[in-house]
C-alpha positions as CSV (number, residue, x, y, z in Angstrom):
1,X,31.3,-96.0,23.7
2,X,29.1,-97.7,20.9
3,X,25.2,-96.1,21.4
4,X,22.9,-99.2,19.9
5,X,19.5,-97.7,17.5
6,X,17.8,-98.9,20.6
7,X,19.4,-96.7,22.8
8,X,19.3,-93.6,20.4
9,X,15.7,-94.7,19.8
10,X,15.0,-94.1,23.7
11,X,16.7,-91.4,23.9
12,X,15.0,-89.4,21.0
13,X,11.4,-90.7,22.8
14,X,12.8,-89.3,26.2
15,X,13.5,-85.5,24.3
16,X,10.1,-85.7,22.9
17,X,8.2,-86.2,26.2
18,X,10.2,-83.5,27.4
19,X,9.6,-81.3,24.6
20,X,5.3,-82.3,25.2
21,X,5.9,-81.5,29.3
22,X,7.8,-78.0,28.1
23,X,4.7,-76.8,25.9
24,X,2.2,-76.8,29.0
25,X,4.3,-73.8,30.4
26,X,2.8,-70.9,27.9
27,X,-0.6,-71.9,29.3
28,X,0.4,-72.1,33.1
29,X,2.2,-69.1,32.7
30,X,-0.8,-67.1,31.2
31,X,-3.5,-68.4,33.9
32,X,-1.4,-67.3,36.6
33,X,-1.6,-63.6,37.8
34,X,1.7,-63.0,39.3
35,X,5.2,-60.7,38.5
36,X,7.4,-63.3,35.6
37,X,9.9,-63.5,37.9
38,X,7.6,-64.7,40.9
39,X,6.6,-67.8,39.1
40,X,9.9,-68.5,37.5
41,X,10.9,-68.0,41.3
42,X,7.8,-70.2,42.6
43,X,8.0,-72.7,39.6
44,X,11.7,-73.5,40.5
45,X,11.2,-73.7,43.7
46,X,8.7,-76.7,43.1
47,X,11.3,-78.1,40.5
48,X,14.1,-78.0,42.8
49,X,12.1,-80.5,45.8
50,X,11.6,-83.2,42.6
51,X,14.8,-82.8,41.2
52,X,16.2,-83.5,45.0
53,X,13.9,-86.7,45.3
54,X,16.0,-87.6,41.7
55,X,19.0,-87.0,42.7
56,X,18.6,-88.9,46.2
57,X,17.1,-91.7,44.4
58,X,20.0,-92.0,41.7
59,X,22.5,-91.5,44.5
60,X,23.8,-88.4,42.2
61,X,24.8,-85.8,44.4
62,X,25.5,-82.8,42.6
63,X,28.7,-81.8,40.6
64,X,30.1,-78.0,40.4
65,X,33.0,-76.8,37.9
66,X,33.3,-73.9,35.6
67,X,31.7,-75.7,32.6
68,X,28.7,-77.3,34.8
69,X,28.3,-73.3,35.7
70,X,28.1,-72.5,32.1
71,X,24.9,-75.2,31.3
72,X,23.6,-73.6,34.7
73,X,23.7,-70.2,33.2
74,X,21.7,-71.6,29.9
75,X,19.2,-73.2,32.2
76,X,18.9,-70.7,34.4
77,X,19.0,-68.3,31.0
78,X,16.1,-70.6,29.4
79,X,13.9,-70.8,32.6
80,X,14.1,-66.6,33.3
81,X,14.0,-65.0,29.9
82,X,10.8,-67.6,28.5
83,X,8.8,-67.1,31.4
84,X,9.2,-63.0,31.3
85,X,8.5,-63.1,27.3
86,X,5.3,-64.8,27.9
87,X,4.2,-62.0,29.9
88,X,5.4,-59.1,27.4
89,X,4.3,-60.8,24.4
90,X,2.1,-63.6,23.1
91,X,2.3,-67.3,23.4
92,X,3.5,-67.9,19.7
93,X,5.5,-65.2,19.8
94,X,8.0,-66.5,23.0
95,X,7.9,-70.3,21.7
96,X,8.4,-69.8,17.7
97,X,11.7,-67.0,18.2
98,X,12.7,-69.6,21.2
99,X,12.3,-71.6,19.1
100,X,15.3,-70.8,16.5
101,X,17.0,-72.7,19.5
102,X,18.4,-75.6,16.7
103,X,20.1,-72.6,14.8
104,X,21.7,-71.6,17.4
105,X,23.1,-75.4,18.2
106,X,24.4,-75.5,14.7
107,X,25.9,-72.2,15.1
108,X,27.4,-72.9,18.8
109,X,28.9,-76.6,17.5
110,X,30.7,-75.1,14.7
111,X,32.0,-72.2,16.5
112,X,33.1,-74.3,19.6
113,X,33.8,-77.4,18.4
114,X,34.0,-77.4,14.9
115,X,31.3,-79.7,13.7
116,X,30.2,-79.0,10.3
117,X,26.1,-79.7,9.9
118,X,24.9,-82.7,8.3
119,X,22.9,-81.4,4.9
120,X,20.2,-83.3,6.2
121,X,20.6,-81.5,9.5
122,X,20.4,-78.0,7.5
123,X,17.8,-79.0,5.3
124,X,15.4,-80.3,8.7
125,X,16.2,-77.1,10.3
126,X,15.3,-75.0,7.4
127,X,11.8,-76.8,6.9
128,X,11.2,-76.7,10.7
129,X,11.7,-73.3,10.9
130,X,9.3,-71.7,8.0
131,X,7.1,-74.2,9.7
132,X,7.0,-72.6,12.3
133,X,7.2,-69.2,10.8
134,X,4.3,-70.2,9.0
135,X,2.4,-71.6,12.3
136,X,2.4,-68.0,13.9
137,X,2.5,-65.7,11.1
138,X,-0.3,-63.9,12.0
139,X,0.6,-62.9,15.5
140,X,4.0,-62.2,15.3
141,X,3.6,-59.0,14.4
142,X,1.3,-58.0,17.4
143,X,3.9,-58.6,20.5
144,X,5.8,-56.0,21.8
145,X,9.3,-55.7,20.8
146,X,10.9,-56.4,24.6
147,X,9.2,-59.3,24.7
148,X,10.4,-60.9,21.1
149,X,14.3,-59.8,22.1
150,X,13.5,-62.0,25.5
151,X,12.4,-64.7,23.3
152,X,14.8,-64.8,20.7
153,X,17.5,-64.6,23.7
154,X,15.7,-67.8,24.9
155,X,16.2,-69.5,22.1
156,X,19.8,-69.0,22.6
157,X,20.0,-70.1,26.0
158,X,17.6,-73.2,25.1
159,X,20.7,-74.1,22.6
160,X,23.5,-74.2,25.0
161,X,20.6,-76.7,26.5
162,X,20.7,-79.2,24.1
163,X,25.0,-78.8,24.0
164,X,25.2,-79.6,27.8
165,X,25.8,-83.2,27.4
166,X,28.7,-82.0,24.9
167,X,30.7,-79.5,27.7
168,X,34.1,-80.5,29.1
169,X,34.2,-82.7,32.2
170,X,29.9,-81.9,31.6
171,X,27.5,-83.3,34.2
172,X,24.2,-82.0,32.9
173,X,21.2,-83.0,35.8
174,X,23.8,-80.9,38.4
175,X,23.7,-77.7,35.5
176,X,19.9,-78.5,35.9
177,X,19.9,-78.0,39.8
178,X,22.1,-75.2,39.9
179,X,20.2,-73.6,37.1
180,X,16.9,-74.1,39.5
181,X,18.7,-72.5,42.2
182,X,19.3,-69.3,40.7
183,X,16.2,-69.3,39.1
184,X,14.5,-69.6,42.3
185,X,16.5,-67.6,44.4
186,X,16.8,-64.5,42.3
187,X,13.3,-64.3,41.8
188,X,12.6,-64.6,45.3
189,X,11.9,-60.6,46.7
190,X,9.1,-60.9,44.0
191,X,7.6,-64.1,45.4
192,X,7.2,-62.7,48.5
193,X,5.6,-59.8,47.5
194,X,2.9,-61.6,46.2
195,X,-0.9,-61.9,47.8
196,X,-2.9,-64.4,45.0
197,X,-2.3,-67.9,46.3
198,X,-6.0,-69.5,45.4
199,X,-6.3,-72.6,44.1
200,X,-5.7,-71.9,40.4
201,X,-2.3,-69.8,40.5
202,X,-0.8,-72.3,43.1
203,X,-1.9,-75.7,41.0
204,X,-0.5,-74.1,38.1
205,X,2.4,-73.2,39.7
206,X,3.0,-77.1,41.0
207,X,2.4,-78.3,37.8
208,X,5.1,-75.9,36.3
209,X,7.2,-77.0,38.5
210,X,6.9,-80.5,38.8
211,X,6.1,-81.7,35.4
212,X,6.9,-78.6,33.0
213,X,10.6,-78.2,34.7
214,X,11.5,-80.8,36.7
215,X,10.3,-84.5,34.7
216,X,11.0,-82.1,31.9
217,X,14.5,-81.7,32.5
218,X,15.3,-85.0,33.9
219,X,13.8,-86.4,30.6
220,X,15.7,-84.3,28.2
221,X,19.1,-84.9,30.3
222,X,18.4,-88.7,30.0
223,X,17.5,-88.1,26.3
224,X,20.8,-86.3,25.8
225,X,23.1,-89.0,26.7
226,X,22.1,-91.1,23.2
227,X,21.2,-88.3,21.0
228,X,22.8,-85.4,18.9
229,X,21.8,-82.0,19.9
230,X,20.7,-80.8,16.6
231,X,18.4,-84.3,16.2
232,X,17.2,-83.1,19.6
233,X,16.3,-79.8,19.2
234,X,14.4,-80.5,15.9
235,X,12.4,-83.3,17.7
236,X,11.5,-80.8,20.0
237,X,9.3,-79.2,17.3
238,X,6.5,-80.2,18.6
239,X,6.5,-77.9,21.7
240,X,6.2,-74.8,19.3
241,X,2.8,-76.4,18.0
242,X,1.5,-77.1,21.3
243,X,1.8,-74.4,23.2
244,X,0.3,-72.0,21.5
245,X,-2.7,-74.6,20.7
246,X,-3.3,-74.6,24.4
247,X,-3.4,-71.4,25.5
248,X,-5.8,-70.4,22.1
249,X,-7.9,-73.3,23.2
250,X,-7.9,-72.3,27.3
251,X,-6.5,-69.1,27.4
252,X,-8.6,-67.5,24.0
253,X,-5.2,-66.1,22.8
254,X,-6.6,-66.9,19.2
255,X,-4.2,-68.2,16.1
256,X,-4.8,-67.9,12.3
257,X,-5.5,-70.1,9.9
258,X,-2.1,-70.7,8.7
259,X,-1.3,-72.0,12.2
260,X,-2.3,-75.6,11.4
261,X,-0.7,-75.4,7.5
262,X,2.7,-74.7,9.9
263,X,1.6,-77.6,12.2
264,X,1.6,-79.9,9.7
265,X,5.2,-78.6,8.6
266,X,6.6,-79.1,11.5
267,X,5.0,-82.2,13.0
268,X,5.5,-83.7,9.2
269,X,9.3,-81.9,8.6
270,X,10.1,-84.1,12.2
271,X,8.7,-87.3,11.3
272,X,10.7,-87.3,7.8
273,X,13.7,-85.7,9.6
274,X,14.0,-89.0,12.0
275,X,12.8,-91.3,9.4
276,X,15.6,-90.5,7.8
277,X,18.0,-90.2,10.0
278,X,17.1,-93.7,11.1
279,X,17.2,-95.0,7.7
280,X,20.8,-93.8,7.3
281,X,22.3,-94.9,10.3
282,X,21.3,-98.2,9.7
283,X,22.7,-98.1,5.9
284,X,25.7,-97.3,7.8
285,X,25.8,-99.6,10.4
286,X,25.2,-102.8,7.5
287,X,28.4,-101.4,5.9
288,X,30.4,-101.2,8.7
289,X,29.3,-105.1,9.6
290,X,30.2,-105.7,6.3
């Protein structure tokens, strides 16, 4: 099926509002004073009642098969292993080693299916990252260790994310709800075992849910369908800049200096990256009309 600039041009807008919804979760995370697993528990709970609503209102009732199970695992993967690294380590630390997530892509496409990376592709990833590198340099040394290995394990799991469109007989909004499911359910004992439901752990909590997992997710999935993993998880960038400016800015986790020469990096690394990108596929699209 030929995918029109338009359509790719939608999609990449879809995968950065999801990446700007996915950058409020450090900050929600931080404020609320609960076990990891009881608001990944609580959070999915609150995803899975929207993500319902979607899937009634699409008439897409959901799809199970082995390879569906396998983007299930990443989401569920994702959803678990960022939320405990925020609570073992800092902000910057979880999102910038999550956030070798389009490594991993490059690494997972040529492995599975043989896809060599673009140059371009290589060169955006390796400008991205020191970005980023850059952008937290002075905190990553101060997290604890657990906490980085949950992070970097994220950013594994948040790859096999952005491949989910590419899986066999794939069907990713269902890997989405099944991924919720576990999510919630295993987390569930600790849930229940909580006593803090004011007014600011539960909003927070909602808002996770509703906006930071659920429109989150049913953006990027929508997003997915028109463009490549690795452009997808570089245009995601911008969550590793914003998620640590929140919580510094509400939270008083504080960032160095360097943090906004990194911002500019990465915000200016993307902007090129698609520019780009853009540029080429519609050099290539006048020679094939030719």
């Amino acid at each position: 099926m030929q995918i029109t600039r338009r359509a790719r041009q939608v999609g990449t807008l879809c995968v950065f509002g999801a990446a700007l919804l996915y950058s409020i979760g450090g900050l929600c995370i931080k404020v609320i004073p609960w076990n990891a697993m009881s608001i990944n528990s609580g959070r999915n709970l609150v995803a899975l009642l929207v993500i319902g609503l979607y899937l009634l209102a699409t008439r897409h009732p959901p799809r199970f098969n082995r390879w569906i199970a396998v983007g299930a695992v990443c989401i569920c993967g994702t959803n678990t292993l960022f939320t405990l690294a925020n609570k073992l380590t800092t902000a910057a630390n979880t999102i910038v080693l999550q956030f070798t997530a389009p490594i991993f892509v490059i690494l997972l496409s040529a492995v599975f299916w043989h896809r060599r990376p673009k140059r371009l592709d290589l060169i955006a990833c390796a400008v991205v990252l020191m970005g980023v590198l850059c952008f937290f340099v002075d905190s990553l040394e101060a997290g604890g260790m657990l906490g980085n290995v949950l992070a970097l394990l994220a950013g594994l799991c948040y790859g096999g994310v952005f491949l989910l469109n590419d899986l066999p007989d794939a069907d990713p909004i269902s890997s989405v709800f099944w991924g919720e499911v576990v999510s919630a359910v295993s987390g569930l004992p600790f849930l229940l075992r909580e006593t803090d439901f004011s007014l600011v752990p539960v909003t927070s909590l909602v808002i996770l849910g509703a906006f930071q997992v659920a429109v989150a997710y049913i953006l990027l999935t929508i997003g997915l369908r028109t463009t490549p993993a690795v452009t997808a998880s570089l245009v995601s960038g911008i969550e590793p800049v914003l998620n640590p400016i929140l919580v510094a800015v509400f939270y008083h986790e504080t960032i160095g200096p360097l943090s906004f020469v990194g911002a500019v990096v990465v915000v200016g690394g993307i902007i090129l990256y698609n520019i780009r990108k853009i540029k080429t596929e519609s050099n290539s699209e006048k020679e094939s009309e030719r």
